[in-house]
C-alpha positions as CSV (number, residue, x, y, z in Angstrom):
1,X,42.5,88.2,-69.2
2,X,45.1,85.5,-70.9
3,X,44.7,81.9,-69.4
4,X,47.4,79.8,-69.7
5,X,47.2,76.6,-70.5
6,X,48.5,74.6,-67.7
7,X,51.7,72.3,-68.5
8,X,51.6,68.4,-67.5
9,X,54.4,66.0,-67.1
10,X,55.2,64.2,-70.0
11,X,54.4,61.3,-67.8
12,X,51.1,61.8,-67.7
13,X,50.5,62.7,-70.7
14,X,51.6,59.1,-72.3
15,X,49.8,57.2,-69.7
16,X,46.9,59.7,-70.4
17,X,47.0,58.7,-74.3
18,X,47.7,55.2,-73.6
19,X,44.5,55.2,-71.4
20,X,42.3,57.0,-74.3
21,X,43.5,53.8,-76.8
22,X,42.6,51.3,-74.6
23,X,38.9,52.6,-73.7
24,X,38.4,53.4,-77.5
25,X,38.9,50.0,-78.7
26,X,36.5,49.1,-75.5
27,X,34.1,52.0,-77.0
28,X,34.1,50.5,-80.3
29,X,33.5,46.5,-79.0
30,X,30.3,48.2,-76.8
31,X,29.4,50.0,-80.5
32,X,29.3,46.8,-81.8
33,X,27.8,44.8,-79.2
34,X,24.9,46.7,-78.1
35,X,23.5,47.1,-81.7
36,X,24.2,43.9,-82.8
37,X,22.9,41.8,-79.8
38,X,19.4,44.2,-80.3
39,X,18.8,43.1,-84.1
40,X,20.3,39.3,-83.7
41,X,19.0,38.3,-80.3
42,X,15.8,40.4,-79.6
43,X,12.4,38.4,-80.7
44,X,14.3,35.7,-81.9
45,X,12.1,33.2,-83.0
46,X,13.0,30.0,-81.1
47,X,12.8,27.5,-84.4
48,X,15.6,29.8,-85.5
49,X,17.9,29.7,-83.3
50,X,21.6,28.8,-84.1
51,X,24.3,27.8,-81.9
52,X,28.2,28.2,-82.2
53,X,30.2,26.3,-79.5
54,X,27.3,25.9,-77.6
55,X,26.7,29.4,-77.4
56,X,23.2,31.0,-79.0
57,X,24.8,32.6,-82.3
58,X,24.1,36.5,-81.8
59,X,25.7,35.9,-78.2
60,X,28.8,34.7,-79.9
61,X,29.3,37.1,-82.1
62,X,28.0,40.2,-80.1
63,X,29.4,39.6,-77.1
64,X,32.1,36.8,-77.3
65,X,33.9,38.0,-80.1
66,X,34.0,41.6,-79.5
67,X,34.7,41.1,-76.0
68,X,38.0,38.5,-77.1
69,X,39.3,40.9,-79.6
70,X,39.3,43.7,-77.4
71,X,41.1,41.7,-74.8
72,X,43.7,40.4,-77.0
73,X,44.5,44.1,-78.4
74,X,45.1,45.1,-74.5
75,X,47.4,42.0,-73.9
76,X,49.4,43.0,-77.7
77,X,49.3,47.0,-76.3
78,X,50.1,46.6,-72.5
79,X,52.7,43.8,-73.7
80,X,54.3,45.0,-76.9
81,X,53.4,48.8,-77.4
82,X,53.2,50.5,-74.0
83,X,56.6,51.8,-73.0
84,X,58.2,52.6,-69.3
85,X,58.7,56.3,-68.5
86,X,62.1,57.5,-66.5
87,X,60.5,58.7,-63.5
88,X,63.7,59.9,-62.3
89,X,65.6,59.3,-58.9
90,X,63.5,61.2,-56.9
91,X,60.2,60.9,-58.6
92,X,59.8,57.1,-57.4
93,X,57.8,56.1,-54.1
């Protein structure tokens, strides 16, 4: 027996692949921040401890840094990239 592959709106399909983008680059901060925060900020010794802004060092850059660079891609792709669909005259609620 044939399937057939069921047909989506074009609609949903953007906002489908605009979603995947964002939670990628969310996916990659989490890649970046759980591995790095376990090396850099597990039994650190106290004597070693640096500070940037006020902010231990390994918290800074694994979870400050990630965290703002994700954020500021959203803002650039929600703002700049990310485009309006037509929904059409009687598609609207």
């Amino acid at each position: 027996m044939d399937k057939e592959q069921p047909k989506y709106h074009p609609t949903f399909l953007h906002a489908r692949r605009e979603a995947l983008i964002i939670v990628a680059v969310y996916v990659l901060a989490l890649l970046w921040a759980v591995p790095y925060c376990y090396f850099k900020g597990y039994a650190l010794d106290p004597a070693e401890l640096r500070v940037v802004w006020g902010v231990p060092a390994w918290v800074f850059w694994g979870i400050g840094v990630p965290w703002m660079l994700a954020n500021i891609f959203t803002l650039w792709f929600c703002g700049f990239y990310m485009e309006d669909d037509d929904l059409g005259e009687g598609d609207t609620v």
